[in-house]
BALOBA-1460 file (C-alpha; in Angstrom, 3 decimals):
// residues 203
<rec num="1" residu="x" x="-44.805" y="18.563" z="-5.303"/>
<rec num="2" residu="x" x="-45.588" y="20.123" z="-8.488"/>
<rec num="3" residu="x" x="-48.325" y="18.728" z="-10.716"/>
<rec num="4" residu="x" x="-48.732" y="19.701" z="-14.834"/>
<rec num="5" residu="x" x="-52.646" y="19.417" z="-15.978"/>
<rec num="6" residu="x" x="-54.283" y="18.897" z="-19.474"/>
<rec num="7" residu="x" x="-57.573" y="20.528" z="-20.116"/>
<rec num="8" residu="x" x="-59.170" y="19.015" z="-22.993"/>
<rec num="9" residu="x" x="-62.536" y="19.176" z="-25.339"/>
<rec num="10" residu="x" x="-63.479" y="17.408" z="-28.238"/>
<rec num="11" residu="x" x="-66.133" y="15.220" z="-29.472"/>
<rec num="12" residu="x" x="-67.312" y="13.079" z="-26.979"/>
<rec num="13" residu="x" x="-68.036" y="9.932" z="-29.392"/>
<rec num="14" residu="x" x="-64.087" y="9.942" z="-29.913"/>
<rec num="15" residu="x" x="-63.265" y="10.581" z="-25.835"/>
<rec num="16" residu="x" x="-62.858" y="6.769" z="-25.433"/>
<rec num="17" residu="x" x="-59.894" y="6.535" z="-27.849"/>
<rec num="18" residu="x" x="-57.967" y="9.765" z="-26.331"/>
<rec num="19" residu="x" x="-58.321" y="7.542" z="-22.852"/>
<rec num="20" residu="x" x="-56.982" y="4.688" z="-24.285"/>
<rec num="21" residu="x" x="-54.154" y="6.149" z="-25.861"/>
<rec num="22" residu="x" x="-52.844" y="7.890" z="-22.751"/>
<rec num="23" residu="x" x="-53.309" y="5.077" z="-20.640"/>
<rec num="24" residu="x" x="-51.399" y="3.021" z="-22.688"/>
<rec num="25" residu="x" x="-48.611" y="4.893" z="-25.027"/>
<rec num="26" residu="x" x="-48.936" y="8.140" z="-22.467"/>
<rec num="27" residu="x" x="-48.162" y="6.624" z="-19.540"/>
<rec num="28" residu="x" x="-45.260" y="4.526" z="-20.804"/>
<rec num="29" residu="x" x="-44.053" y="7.934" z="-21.959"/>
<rec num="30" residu="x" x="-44.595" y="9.526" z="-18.418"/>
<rec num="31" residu="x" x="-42.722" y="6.532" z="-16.498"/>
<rec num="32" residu="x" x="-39.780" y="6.965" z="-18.548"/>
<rec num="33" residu="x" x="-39.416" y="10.459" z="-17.059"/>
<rec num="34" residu="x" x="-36.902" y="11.486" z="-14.260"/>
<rec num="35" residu="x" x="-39.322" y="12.372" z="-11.161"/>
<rec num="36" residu="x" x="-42.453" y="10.992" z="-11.740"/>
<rec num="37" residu="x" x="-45.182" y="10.719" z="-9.584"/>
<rec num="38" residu="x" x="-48.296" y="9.654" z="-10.867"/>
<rec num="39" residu="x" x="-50.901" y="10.641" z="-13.038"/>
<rec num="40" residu="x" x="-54.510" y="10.742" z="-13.244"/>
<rec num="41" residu="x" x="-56.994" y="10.829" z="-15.919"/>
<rec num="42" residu="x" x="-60.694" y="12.280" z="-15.523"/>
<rec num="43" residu="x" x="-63.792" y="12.519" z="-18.132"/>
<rec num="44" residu="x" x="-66.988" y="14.069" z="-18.703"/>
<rec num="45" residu="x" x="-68.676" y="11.847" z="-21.435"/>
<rec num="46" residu="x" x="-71.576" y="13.398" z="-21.858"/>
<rec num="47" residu="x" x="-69.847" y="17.196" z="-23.226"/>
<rec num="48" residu="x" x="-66.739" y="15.994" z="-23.788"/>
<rec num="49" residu="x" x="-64.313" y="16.825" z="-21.664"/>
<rec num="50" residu="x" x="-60.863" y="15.106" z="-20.314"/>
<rec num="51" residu="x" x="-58.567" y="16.101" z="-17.757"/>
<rec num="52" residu="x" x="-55.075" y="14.299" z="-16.907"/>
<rec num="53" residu="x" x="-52.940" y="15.611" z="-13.963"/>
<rec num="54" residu="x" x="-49.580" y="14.611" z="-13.843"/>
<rec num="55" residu="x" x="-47.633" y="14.954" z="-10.443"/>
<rec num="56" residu="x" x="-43.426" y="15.543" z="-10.259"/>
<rec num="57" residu="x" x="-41.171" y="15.565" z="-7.119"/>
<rec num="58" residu="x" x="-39.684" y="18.439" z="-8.772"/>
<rec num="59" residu="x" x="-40.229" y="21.666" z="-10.423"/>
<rec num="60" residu="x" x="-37.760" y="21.040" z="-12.858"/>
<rec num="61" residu="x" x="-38.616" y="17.320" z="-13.269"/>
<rec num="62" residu="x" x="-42.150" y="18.700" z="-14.546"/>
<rec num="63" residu="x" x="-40.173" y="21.037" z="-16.744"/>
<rec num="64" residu="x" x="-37.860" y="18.722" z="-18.401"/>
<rec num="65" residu="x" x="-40.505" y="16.238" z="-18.721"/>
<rec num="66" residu="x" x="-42.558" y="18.728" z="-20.738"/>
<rec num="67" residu="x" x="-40.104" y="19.518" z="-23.256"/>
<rec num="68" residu="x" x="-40.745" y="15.907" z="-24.370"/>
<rec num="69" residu="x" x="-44.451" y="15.324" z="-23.720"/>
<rec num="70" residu="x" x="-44.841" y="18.661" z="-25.793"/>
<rec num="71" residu="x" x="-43.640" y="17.028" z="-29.249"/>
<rec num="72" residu="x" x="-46.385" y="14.544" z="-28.294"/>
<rec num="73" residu="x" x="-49.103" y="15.790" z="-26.814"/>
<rec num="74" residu="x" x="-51.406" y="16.267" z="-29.692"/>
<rec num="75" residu="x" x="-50.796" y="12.811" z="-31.699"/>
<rec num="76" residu="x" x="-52.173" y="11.247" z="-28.368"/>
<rec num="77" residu="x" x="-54.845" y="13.120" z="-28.122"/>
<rec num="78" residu="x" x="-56.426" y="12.917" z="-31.638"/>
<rec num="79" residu="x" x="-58.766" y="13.054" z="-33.271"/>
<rec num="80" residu="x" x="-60.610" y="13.805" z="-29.903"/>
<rec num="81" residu="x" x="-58.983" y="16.916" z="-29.148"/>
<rec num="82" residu="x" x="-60.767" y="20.379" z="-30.582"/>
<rec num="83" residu="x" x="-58.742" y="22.309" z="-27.786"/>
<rec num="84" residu="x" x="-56.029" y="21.898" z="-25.125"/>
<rec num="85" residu="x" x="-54.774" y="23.623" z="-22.239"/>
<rec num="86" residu="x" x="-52.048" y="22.977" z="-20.315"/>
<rec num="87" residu="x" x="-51.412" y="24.276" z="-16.833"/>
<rec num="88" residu="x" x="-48.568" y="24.092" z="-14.660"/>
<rec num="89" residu="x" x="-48.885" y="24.599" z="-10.651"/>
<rec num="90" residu="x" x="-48.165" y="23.835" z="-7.355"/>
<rec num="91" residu="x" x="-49.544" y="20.945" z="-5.186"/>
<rec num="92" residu="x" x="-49.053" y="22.878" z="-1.549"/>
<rec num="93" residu="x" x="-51.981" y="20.191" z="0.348"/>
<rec num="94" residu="x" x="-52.610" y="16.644" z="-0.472"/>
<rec num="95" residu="x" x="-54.582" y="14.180" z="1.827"/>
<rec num="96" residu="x" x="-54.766" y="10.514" z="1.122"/>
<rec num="97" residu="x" x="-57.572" y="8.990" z="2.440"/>
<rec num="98" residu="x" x="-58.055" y="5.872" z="0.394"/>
<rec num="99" residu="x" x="-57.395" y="4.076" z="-2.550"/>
<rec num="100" residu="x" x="-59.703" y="6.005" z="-5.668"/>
<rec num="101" residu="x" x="-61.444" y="3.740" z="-7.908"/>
<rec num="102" residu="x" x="-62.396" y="3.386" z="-11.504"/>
<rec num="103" residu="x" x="-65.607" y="5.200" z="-11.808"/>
<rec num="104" residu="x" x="-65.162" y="6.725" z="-8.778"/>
<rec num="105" residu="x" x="-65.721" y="11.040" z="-9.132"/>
<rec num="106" residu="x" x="-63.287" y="14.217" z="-9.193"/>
<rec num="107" residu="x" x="-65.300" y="17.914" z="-8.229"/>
<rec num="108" residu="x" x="-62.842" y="20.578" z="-9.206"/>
<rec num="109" residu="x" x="-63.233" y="23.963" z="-7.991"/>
<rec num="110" residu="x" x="-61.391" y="26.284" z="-10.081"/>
<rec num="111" residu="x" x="-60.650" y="29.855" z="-7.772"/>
<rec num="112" residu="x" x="-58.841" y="33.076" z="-8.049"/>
<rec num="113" residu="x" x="-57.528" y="35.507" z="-5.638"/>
<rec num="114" residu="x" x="-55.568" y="38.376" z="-4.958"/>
<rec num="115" residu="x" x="-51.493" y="37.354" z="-5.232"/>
<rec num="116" residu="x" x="-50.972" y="39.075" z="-2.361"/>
<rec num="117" residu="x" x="-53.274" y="36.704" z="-0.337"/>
<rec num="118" residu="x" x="-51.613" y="33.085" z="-1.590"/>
<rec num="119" residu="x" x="-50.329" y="32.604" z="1.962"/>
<rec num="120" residu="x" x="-54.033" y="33.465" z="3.608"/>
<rec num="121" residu="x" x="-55.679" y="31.183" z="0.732"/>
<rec num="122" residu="x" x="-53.616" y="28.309" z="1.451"/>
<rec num="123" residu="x" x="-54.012" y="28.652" z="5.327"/>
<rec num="124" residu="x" x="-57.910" y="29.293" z="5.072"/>
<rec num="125" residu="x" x="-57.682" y="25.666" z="2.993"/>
<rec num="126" residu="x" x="-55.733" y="23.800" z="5.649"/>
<rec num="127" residu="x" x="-57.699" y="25.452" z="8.560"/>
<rec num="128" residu="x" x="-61.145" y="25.521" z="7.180"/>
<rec num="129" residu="x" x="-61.408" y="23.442" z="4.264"/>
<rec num="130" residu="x" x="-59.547" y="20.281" z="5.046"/>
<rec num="131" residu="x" x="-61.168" y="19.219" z="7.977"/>
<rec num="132" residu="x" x="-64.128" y="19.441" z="6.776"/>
<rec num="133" residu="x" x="-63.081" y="17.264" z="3.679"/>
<rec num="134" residu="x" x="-61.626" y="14.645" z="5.485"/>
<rec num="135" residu="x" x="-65.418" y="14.355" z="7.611"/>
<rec num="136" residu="x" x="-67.155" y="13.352" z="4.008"/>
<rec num="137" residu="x" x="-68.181" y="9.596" z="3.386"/>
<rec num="138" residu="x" x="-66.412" y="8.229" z="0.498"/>
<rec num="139" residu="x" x="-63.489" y="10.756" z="-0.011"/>
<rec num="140" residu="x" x="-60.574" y="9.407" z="-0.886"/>
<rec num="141" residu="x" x="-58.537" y="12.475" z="-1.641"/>
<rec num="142" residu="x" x="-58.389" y="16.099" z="-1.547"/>
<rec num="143" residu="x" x="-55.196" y="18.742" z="-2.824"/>
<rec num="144" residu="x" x="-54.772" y="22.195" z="-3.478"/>
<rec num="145" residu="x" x="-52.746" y="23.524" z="-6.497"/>
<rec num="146" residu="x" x="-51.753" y="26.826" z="-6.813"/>
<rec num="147" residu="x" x="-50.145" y="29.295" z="-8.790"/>
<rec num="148" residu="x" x="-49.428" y="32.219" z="-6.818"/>
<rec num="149" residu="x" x="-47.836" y="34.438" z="-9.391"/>
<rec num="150" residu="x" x="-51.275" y="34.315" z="-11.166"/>
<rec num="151" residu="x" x="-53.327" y="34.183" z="-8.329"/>
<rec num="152" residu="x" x="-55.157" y="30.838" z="-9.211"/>
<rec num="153" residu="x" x="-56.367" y="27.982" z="-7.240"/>
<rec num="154" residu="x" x="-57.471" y="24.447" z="-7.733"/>
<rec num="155" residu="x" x="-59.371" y="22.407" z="-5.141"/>
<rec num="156" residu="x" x="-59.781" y="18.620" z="-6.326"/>
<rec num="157" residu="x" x="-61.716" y="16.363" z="-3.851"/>
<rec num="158" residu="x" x="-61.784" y="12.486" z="-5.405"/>
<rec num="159" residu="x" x="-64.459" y="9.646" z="-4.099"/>
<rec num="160" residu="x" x="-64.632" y="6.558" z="-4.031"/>
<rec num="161" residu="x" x="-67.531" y="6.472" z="-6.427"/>
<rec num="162" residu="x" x="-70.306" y="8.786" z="-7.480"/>
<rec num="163" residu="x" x="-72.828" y="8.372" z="-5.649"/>
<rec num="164" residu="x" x="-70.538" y="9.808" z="-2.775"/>
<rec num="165" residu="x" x="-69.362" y="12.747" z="-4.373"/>
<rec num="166" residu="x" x="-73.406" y="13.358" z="-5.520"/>
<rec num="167" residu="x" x="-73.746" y="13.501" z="-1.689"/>
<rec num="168" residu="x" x="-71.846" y="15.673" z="-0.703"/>
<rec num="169" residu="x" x="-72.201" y="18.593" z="-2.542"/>
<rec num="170" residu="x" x="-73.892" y="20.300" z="-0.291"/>
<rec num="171" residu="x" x="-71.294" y="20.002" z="2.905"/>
<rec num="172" residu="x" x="-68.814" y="20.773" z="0.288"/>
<rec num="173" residu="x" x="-70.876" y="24.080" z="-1.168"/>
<rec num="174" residu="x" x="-71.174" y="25.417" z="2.205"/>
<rec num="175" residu="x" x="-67.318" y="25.133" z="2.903"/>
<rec num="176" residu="x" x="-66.224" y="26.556" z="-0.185"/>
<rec num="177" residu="x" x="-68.461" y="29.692" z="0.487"/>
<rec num="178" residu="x" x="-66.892" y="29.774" z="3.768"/>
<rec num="179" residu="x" x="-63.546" y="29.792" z="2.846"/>
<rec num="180" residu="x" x="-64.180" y="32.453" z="-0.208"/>
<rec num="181" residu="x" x="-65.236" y="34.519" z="2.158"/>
<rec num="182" residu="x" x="-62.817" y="34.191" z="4.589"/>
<rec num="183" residu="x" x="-60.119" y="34.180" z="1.939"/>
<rec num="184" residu="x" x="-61.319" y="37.047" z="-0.406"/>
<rec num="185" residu="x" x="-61.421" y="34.521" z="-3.277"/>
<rec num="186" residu="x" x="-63.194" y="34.088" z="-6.174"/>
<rec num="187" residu="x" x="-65.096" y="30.678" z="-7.346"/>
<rec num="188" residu="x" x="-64.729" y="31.236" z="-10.840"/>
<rec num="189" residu="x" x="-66.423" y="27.410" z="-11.863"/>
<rec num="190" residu="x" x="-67.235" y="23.971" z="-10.972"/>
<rec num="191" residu="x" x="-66.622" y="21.149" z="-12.188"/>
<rec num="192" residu="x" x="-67.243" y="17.189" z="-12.153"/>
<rec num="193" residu="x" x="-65.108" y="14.232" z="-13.926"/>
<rec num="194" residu="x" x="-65.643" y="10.387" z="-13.880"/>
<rec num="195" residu="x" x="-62.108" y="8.714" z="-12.648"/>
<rec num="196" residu="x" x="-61.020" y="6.997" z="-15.655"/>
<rec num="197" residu="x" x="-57.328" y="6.509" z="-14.457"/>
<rec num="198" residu="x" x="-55.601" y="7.359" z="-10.740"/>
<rec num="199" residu="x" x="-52.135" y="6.670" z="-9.392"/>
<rec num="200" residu="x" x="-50.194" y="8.527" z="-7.558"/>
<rec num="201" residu="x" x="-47.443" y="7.650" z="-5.378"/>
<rec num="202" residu="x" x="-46.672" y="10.516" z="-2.766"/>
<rec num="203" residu="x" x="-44.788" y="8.677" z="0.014"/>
């Protein structure tokens, strides 16, 4: 599965509108394309921040797909958006737990590492990490993203609600200084999202 994500700042009194807009024109724009999986759309009111992850069966079904959602990218983000980036990876582990719900949380645990070592980072994360994922009250999923040309990771864990991913951030510290460790990666930030939008249909 391969899975396209929007990083995006702005002011937060204009957040609300951006979220509207893709959840309504966005999406319609998304389901139209060949390959689509899902989406999900995450916010952090209080500095302003929004995050939407698409998800494609295909590398090239992301690829076409962008070539339209480029042209219109920007008109559905304004006037919230002061900056965008767009990523493109890999989703090489996802574990459905449970349905997520609206206000539920997303932690995202941005990592880098040495090319070389993509195979040993994505093995620590299936031996090491997972398991000890799945154990947490209130998780409802957890994936891995990758680039391994660049050497970058992404960890998303999703509850339930909030008060479940407040709780475990302390099971969830301890694995991910495990697994840097044992990996020879780098935790380059941290990060945590309100679940404004989730649904994703993986089979």
């Amino acid at each position: 599965m391969f899975v396209r994500t929007v990083y995006v700042t702005g002011d937060p009194a204009k957040i609300d509108t951006a979220v509207r807009t893709l959840n309504t024109e966005g999406r319609e724009l998304l389901e139209e394309r060949p390959g689509y999986l899902g989406a999900g759309v995450f916010t952090d009111h209080e500095l302003g921040k929004l995050l939407a992850v698409s998800w494609w069966a295909s590398e090239q079904a992301r690829g076409n797909s962008d070539t339209v959602m480029r042209q219109h990218r920007q008109a559905l983000l304004e006037p919230f958006a002061g900056t965008l980036a767009v990523e493109n990876m890999e989703a090489v582990v996802h574990r459905s737990l449970r349905v997520p719900r609206l206000g539920g949380g997303l932690r995202v645990s941005r990592v880098e590492f040495d090319p070389a070592d993509a195979a040993l980072f994505e093995e620590t994360f299936r031996s090491t990490v997972l398991p000890r994922l799945e154990t947490l009250p209130g998780l409802a999923r957890a994936a891995l993203l990758v680039d391994r040309e660049r050497g970058l990771g992404r960890v998303g864990t999703l509850f339930v609600d909030r008060a479940s991913m407040a709780a475990s951030r302390a099971a969830q510290a301890a694995a991910r200084h495990e697994a840097a460790a044992k990996a020879g990666a780098r935790v380059v930030s941290l990060e945590e999202f309100e679940v404004v939008h989730a649904d994703v249909h993986l089979g």
